[in-house]
N, CA, C and O of each residue as an XYZ file, in Angstrom:
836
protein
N      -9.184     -5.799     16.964
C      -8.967     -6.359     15.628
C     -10.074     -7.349     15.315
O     -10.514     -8.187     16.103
N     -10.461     -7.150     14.087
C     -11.716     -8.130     13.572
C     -11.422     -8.183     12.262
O     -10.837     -7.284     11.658
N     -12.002     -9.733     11.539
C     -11.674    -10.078     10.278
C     -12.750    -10.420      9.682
O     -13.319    -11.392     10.179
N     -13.496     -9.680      8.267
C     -14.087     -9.828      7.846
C     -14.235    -10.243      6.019
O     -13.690     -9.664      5.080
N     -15.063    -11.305      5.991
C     -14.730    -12.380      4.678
C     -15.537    -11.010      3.646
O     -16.214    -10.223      4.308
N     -15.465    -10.774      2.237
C     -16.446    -10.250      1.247
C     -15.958    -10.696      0.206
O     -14.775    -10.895     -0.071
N     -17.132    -10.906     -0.555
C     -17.215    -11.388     -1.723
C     -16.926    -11.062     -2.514
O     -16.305    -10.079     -2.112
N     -16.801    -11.053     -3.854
C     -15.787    -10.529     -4.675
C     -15.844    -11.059     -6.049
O     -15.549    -12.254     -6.025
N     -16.083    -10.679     -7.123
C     -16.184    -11.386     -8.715
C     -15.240    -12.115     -8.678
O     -15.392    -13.183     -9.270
N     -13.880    -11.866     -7.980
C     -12.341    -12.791     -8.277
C     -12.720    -13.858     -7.013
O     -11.869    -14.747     -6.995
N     -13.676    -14.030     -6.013
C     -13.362    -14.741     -5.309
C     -13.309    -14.137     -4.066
O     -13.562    -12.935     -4.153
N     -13.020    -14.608     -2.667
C     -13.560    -14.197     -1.642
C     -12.155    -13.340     -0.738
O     -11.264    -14.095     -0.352
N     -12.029    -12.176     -0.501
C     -11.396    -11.639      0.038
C     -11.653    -11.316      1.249
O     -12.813    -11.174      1.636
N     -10.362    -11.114      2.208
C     -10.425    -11.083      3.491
C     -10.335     -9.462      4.482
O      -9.183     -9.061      4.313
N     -10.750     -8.919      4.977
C     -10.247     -7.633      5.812
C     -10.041     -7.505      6.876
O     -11.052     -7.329      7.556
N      -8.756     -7.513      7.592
C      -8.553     -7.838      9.203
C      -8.698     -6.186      9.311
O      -7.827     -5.376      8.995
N      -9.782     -5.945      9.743
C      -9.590     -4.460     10.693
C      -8.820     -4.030     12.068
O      -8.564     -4.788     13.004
N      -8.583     -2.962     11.997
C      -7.611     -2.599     13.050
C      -8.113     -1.018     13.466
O      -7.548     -0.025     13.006
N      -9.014     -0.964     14.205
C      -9.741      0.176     14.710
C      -9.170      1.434     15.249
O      -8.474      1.252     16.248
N      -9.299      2.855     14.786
C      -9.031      4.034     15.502
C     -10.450      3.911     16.770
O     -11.388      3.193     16.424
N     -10.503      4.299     17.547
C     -11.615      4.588     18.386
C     -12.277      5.871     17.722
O     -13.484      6.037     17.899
N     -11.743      6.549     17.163
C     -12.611      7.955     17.162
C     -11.792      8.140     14.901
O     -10.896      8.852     14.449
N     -12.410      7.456     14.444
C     -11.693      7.324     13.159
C     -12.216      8.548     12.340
O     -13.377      8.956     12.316
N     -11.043      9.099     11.616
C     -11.012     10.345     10.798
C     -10.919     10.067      9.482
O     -11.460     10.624      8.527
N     -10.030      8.967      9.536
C     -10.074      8.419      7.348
C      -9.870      6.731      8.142
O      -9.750      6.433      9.330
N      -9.900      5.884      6.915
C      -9.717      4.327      6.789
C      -8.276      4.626      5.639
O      -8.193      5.296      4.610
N      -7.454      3.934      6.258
C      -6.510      3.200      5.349
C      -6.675      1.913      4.771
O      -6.409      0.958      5.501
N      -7.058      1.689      3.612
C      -7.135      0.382      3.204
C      -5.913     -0.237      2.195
O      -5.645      0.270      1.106
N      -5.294     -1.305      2.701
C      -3.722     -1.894      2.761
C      -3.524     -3.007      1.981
O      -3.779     -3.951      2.729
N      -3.284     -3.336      1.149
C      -3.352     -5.098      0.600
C      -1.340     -4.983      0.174
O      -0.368     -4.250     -0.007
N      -1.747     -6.044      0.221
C      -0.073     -6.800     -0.252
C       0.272     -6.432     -1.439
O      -0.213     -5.511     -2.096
N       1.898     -7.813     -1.994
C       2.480     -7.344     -3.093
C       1.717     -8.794     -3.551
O       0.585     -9.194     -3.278
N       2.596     -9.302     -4.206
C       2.355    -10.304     -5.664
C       2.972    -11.496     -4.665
O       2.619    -12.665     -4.819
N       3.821    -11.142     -3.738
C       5.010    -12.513     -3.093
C       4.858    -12.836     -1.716
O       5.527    -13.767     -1.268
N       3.908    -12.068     -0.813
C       3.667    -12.367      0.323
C       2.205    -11.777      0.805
O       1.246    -11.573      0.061
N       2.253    -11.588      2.000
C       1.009    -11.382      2.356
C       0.336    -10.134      3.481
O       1.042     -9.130      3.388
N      -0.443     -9.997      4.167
C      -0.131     -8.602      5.206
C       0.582     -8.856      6.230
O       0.659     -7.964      7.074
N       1.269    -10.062      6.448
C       2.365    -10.119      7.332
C       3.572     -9.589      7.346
O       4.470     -9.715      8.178
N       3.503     -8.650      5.813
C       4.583     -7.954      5.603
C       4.681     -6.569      6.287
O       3.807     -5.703      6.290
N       5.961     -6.513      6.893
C       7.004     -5.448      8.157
C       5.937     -4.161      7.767
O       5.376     -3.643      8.732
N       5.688     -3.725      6.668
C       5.565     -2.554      6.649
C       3.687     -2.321      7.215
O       3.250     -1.439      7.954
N       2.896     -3.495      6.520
C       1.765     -3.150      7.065
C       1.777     -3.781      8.052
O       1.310     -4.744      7.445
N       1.909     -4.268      9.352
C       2.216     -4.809     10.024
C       2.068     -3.278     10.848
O       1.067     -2.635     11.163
N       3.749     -2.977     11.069
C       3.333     -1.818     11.502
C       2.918     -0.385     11.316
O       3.335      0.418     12.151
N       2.095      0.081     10.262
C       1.022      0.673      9.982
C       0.084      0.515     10.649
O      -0.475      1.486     11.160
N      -0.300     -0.597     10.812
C      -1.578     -1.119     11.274
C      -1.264     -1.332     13.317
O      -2.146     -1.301     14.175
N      -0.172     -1.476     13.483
C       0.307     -0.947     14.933
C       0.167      0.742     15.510
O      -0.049      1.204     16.630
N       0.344      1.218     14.503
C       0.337      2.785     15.037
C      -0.280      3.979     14.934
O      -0.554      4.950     15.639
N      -0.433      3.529     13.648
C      -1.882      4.321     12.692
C      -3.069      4.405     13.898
O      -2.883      5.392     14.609
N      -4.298      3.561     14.309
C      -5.167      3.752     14.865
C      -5.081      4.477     16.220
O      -6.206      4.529     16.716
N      -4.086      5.093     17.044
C      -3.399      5.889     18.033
C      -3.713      7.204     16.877
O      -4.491      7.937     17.487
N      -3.493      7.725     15.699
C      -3.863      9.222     15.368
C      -4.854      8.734     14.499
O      -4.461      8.527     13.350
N      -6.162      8.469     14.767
C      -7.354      8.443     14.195
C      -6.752      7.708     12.964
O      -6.268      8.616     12.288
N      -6.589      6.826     12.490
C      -6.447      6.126     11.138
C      -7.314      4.354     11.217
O      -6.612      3.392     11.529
N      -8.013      4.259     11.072
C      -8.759      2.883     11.276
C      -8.006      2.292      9.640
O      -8.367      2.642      8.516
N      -6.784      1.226     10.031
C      -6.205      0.255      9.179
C      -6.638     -0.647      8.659
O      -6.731     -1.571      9.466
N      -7.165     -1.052      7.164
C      -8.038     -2.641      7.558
C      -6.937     -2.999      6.173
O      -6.898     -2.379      5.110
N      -6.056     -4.242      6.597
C      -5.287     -4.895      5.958
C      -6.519     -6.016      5.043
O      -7.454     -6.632      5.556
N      -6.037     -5.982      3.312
C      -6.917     -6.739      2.884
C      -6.013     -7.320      1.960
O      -5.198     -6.727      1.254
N      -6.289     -8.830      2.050
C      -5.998    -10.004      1.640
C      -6.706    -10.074      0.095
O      -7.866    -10.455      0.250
N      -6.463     -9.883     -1.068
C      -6.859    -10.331     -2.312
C      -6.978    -11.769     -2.495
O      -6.097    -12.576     -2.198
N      -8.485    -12.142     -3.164
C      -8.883    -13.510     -2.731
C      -7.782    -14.561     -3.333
O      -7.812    -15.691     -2.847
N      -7.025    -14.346     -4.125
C      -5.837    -15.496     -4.887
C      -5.564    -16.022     -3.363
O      -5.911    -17.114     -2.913
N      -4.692    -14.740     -2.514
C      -4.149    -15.132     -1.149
C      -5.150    -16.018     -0.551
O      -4.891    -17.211     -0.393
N      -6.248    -15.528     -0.216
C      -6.977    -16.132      0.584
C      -7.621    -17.750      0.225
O      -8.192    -18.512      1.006
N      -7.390    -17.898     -0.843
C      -7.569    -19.280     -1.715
C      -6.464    -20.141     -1.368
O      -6.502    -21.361     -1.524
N      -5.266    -19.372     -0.797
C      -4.016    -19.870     -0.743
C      -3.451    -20.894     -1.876
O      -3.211    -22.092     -2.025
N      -3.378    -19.359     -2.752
C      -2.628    -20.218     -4.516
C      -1.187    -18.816     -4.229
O      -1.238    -17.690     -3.732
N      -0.036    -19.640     -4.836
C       0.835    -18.794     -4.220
C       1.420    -18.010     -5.222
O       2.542    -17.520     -5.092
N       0.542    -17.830     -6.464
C       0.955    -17.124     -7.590
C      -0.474    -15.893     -7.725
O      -1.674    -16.163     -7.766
N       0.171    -14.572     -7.769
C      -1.025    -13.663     -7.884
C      -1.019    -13.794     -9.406
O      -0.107    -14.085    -10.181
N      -2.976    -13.338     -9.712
C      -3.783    -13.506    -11.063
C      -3.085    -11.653    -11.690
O      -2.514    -10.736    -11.100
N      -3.584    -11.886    -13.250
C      -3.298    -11.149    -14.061
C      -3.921     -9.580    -13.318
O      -5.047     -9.389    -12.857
N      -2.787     -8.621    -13.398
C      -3.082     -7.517    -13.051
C      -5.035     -6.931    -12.787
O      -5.519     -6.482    -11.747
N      -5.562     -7.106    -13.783
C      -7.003     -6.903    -14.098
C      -7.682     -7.288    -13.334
O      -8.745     -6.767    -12.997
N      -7.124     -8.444    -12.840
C      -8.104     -9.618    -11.970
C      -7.666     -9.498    -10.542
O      -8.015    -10.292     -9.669
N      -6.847     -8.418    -10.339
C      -5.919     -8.114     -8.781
C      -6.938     -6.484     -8.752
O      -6.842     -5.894     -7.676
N      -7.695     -5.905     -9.648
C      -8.648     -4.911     -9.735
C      -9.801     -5.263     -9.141
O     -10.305     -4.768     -8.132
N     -10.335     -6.457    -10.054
C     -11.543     -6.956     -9.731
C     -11.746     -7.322     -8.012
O     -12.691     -6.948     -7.318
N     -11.023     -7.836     -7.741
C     -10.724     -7.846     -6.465
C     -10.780     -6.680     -5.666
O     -11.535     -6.561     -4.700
N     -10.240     -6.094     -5.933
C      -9.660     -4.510     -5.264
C     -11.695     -3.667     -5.118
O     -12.398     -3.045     -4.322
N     -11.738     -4.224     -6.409
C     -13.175     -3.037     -6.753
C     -14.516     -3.444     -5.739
O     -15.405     -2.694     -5.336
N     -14.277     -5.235     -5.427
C     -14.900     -6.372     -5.130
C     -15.294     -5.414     -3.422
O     -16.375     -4.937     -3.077
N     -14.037     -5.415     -2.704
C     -13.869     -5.377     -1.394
C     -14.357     -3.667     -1.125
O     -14.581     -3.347      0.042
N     -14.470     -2.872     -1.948
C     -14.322     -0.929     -1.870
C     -15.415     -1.054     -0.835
O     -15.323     -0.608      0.309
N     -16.759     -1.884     -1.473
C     -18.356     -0.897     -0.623
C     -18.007     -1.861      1.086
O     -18.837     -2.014      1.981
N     -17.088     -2.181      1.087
C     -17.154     -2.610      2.774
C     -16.226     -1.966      3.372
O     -15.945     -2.038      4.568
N     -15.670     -1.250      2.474
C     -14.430     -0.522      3.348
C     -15.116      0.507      3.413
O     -14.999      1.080      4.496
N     -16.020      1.145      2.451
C     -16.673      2.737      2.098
C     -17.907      2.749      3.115
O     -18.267      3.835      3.568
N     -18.709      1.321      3.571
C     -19.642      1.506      4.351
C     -18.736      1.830      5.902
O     -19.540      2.115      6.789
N     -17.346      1.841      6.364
C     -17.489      2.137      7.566
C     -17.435      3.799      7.981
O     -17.158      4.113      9.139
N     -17.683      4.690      7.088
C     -17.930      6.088      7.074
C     -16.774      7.138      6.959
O     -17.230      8.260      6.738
N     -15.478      7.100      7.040
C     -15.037      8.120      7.218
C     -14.003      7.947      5.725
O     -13.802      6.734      5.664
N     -13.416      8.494      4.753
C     -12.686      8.881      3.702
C     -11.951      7.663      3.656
O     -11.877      6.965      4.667
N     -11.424      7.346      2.635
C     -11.149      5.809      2.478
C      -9.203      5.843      1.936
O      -9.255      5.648      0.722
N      -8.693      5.897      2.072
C      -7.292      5.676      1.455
C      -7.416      4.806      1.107
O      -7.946      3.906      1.759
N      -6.799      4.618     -0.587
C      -6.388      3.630     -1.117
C      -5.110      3.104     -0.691
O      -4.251      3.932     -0.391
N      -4.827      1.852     -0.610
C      -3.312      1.784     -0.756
C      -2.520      0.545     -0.645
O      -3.261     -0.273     -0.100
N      -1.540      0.085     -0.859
C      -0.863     -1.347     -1.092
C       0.951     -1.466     -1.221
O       1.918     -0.728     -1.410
N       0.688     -2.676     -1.019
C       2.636     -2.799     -1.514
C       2.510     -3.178     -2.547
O       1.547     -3.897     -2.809
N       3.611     -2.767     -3.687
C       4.197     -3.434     -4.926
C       3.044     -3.349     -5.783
O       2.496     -2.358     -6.266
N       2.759     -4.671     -5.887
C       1.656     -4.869     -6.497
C       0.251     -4.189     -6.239
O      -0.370     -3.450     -7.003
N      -0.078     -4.599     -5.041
C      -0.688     -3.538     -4.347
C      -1.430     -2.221     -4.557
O      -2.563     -1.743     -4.499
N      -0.060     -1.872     -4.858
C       0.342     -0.260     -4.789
C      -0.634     -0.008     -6.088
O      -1.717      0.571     -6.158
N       0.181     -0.681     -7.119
C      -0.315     -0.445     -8.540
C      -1.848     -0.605     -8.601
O      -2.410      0.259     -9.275
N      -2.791     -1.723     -7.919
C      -3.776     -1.629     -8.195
C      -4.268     -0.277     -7.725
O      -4.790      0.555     -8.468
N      -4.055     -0.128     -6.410
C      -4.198      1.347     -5.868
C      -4.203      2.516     -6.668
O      -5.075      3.385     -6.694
N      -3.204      2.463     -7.286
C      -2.932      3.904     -8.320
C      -4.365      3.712     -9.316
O      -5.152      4.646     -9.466
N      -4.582      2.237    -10.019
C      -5.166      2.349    -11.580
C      -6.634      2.564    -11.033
O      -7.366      3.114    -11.856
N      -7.310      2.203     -9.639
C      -8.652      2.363     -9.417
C      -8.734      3.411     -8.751
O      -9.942      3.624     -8.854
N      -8.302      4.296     -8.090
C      -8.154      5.804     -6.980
C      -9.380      6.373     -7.824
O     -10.449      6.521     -7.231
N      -9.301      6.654     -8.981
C     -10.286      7.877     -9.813
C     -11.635      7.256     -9.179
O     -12.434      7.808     -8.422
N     -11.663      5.656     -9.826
C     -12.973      5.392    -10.144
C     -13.587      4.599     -9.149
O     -14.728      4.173     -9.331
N     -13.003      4.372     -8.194
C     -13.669      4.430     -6.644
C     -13.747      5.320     -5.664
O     -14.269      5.122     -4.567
N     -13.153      6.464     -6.093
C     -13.873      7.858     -5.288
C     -12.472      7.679     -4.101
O     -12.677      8.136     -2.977
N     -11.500      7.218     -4.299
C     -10.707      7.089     -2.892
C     -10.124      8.631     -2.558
O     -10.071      9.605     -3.309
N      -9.781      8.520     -1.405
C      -9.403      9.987     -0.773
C      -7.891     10.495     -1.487
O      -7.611     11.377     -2.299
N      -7.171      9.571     -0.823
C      -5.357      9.540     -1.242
C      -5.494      7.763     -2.088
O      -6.283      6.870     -2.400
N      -3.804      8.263     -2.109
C      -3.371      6.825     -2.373
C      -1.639      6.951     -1.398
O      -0.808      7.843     -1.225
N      -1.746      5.915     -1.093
C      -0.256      5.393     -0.424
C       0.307      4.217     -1.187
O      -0.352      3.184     -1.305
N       1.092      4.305     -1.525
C       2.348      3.116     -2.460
C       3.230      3.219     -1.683
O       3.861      4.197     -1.281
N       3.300      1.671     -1.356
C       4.689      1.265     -0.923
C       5.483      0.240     -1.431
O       5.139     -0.941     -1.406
N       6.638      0.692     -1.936
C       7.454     -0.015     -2.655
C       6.729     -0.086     -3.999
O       6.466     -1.174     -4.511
N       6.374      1.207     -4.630
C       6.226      0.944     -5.788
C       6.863      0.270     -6.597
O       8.079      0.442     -6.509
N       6.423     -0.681     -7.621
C       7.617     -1.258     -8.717
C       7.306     -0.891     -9.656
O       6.389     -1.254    -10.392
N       8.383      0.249     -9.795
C       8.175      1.234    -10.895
C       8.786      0.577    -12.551
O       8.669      1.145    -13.637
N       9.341     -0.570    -12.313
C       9.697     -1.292    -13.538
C      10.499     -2.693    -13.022
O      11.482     -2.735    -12.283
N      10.018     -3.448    -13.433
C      10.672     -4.835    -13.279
C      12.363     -4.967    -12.908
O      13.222     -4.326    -13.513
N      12.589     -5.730    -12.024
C      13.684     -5.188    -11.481
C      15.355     -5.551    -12.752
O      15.809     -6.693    -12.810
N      15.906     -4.536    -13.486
C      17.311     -4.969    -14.457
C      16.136     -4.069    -15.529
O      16.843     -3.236    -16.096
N      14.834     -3.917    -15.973
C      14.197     -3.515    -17.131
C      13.888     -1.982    -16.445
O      13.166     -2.082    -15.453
N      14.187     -0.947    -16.688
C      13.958      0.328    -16.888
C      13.316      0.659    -17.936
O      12.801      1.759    -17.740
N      13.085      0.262    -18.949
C      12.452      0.602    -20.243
C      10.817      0.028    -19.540
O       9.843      0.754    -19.738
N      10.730     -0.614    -19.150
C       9.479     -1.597    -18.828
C       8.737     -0.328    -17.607
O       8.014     -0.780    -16.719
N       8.893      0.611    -17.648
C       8.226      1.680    -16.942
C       6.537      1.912    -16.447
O       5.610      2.325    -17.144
N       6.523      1.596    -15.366
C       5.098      1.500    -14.957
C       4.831      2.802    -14.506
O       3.713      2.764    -13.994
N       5.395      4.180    -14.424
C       5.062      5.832    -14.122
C       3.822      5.771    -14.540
O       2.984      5.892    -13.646
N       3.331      5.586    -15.871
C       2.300      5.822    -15.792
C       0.766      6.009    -14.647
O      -0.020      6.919    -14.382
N       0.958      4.581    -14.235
C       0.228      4.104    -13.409
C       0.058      5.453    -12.448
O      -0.848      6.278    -12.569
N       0.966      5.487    -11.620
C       1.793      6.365    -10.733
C       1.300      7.232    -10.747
O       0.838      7.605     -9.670
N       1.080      8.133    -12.017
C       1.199      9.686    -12.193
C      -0.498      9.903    -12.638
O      -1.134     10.957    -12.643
N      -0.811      8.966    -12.882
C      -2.341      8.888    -13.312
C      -3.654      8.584    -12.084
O      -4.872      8.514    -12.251
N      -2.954      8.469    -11.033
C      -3.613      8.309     -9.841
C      -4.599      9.183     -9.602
O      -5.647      8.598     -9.327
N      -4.673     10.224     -9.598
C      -5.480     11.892     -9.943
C      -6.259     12.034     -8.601
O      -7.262     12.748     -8.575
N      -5.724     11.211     -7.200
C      -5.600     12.124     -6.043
C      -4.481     11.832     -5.293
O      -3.766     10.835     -5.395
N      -4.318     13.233     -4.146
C      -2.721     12.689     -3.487
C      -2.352     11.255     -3.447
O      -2.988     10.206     -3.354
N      -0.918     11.623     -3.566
C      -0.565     10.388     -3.238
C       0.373     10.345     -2.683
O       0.924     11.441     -2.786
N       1.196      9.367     -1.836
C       2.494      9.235     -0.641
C       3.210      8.144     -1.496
O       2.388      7.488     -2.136
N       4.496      7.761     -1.692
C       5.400      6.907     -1.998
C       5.963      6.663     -1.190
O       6.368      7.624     -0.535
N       6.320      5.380     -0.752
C       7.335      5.292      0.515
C       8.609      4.031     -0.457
O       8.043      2.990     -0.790
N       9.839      4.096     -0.783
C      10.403      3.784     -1.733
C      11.587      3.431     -0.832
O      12.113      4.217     -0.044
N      11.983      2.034     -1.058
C      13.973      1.609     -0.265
C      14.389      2.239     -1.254
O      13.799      2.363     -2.327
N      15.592      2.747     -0.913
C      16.815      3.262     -1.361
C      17.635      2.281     -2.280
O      18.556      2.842     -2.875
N      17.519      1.185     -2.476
C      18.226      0.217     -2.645
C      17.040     -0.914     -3.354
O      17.489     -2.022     -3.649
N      16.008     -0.728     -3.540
C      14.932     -0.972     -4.212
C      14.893     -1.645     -5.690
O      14.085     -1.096     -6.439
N      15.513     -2.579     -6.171
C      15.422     -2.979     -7.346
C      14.328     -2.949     -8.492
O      14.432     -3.133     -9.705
N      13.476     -2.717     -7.856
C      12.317     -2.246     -8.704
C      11.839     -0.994     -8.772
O      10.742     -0.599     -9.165
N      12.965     -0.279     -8.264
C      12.833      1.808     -8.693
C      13.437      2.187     -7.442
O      13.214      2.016     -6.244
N      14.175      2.691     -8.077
C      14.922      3.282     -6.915
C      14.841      4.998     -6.873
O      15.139      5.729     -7.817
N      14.445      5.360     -5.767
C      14.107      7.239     -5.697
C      14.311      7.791     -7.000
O      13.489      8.152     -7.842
N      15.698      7.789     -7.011
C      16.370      8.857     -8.386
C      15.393      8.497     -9.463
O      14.765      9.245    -10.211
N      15.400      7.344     -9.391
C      14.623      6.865    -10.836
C      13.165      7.295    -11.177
O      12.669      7.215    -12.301
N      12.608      7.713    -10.173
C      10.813      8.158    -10.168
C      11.039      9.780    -11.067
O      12.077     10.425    -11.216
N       9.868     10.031    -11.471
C       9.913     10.421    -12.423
C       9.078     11.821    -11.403
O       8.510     11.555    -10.343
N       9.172     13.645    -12.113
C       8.682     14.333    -11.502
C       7.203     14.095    -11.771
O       6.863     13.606    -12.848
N       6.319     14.415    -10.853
C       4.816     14.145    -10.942
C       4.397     15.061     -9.250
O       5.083     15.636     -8.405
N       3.141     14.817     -9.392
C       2.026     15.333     -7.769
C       1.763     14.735     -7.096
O       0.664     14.608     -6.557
N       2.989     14.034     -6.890
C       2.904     13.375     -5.549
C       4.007     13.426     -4.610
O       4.936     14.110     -5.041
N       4.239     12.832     -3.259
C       5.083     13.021     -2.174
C       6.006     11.630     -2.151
O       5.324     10.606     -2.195
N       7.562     11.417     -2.086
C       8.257     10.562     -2.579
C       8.881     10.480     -0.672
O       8.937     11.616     -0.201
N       9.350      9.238      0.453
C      10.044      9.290      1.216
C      10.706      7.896      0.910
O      10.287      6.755      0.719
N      12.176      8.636      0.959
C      13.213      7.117      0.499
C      13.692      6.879      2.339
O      14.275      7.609      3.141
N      13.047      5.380      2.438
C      14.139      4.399      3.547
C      15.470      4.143      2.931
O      15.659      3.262      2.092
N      16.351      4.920      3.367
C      17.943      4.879      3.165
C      18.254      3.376      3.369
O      18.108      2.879      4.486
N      18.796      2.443      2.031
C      19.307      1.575      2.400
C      18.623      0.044      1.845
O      19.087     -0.898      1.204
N      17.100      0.388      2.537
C      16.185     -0.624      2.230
C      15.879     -1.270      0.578
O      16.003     -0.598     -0.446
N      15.441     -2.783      0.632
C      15.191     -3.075     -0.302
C      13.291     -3.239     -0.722
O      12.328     -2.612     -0.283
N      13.385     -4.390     -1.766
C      11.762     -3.680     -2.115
C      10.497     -4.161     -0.830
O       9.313     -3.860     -0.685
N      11.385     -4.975     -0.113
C      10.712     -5.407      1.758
C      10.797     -4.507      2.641
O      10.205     -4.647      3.711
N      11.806     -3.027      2.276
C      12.025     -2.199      3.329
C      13.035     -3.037      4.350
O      13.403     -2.384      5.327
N      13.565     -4.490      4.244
C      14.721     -4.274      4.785
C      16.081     -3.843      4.337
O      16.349     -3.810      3.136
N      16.851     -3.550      5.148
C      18.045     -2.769      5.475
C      19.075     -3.534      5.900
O      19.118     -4.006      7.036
N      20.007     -3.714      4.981
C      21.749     -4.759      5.633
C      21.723     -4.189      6.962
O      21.150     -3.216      7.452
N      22.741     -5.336      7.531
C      23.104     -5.136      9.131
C      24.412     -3.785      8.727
O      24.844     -3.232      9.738
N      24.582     -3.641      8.339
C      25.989     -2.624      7.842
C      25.224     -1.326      7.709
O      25.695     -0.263      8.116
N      23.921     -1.435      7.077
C      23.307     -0.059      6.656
C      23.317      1.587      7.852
O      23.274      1.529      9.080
N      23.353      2.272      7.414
C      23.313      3.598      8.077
C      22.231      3.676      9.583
O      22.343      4.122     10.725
N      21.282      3.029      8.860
C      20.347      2.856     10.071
C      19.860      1.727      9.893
O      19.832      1.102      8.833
N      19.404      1.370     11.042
C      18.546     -0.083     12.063
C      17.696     -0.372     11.050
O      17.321      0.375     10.147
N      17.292     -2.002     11.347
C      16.123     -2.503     10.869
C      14.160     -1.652     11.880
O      13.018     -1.462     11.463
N      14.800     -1.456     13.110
C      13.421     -0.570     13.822
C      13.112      0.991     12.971
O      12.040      1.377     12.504
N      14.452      1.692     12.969
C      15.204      2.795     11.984
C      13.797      3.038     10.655
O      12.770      3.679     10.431
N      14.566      2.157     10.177
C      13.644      2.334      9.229
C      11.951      1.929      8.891
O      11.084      2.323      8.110
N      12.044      1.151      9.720
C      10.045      1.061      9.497
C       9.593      2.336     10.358
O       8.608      2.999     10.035
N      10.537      2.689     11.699
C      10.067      4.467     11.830
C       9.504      5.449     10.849
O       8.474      6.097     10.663
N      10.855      5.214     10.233
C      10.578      6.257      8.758
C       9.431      5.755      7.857
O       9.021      6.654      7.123
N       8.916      4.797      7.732
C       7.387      4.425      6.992
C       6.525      4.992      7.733
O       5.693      5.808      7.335
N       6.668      4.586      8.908
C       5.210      4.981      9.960
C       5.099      6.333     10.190
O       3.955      6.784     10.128
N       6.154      7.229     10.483
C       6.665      8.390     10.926
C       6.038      9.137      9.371
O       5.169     10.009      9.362
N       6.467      8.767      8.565
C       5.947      9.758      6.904
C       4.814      9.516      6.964
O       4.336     10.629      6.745
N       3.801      8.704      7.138
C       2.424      8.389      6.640
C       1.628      8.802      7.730
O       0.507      9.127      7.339
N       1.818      8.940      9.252
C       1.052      9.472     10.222
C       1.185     11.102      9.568
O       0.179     11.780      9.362
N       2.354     11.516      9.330
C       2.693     13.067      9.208
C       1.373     13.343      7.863
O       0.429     14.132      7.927
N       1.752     12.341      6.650
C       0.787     12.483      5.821
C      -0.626     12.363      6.254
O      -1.513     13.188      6.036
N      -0.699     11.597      6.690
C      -2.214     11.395      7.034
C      -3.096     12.944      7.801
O      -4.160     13.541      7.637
N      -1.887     13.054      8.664
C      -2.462     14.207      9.073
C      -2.427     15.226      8.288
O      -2.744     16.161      9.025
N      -2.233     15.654      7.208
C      -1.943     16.570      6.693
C      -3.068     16.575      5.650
O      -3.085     17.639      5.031
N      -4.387     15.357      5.123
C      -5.105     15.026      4.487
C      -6.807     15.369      5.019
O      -7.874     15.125      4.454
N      -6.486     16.069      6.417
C      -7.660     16.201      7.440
C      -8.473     15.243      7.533
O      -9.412     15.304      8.326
């Protein structure tokens, strides 16, 4: 693991890499709007992924790294995004876009116009959580290369049923909320289910050559 600072029109963003030895694509990972890559899900992504050729590099959007605890206007969570691409694109092999929540969304709106391979969303927030009318599909469906959804069941900010048909691949964590955790009561474990994140996205990954 190595962490590397780049510069950025929004300010200085961070990339903790997490190395495949023999790397086939880069997953590139950033957060939501409310926390940071200490979150469960990239966390372990970035545990298991580099075991089937996936070199993980979790990236910090510079707001985080400024440590201001309110993320900037959507546009300016781009600029960022667009800021960090040629250091992820110089380490050679196909680049996945991809993020939580917020994340996610920047992921979807830049995929075209940074040449990314896939896109991975996790915990899309497909509409503000009580506002259904407030529909962010767009985003989503406009991505215009594969893409993976990994979605709680229990998700206040879109829940499975609620995604809309489109070309992409949808896996619901039974139970989970928009953190991917899961009540102690739920059907399956808190380990249970970050399986099922890691377990869908290795399967995907491989399936992306």
């Amino acid at each position: 693991m190595r962490t590397e600072i780049v510069g950025t029109d929004a300010g200085d963003a961070r990339i903790t890499w997490h190395p495949a030895r023999k790397p086939r694509l880069v997953l590139a990972v950033s957060h939501g709007a409310g926390g940071g890559i200490e979150a469960r899900d990239l966390q372990a992504l970035a545990a298991v992924l580099p075991a089937h050729g996936v070199t993980v590099a979790l990236v910090e959007q510079p707001w985080r790294v400024a440590g201001k605890k309110l993320a900037p206007a959507p546009k300016t969570l781009d600029v960022g995004w667009r800021g960090i691409w040629p250091a992820l694109a110089k380490a050679g092999p196909p680049v996945i876009s991809g993020g939580r929540s917020a994340g996610a969304r920047v992921a979807c709106r830049t995929a075209v116009e940074l040449g990314a391979h896939a896109v991975l969303a996790l915990g899309f927030p497909l509409h503000p959580p009580g506002k259904p009318e407030r529909s962010r599909a767009g985003e989503l469906l406009g991505s215009g290369v594969p893409t993976l959804v990994v979605q709680g069941g229990n998700d206040p900010f879109g829940r499975p049923a609620e995604f809309p048909d489109g070309e992409y691949a949808l896996v619901e964590v039974p139970g989970g909320d928009h953190g991917f955790a899961v009540p102690k009561r739920a059907e399956i474990t808190q380990d249970a289910a970050v399986g099922i994140i890691t377990d869908a996205v290795v399967e995907w990954t491989g399936s992306l050559g």
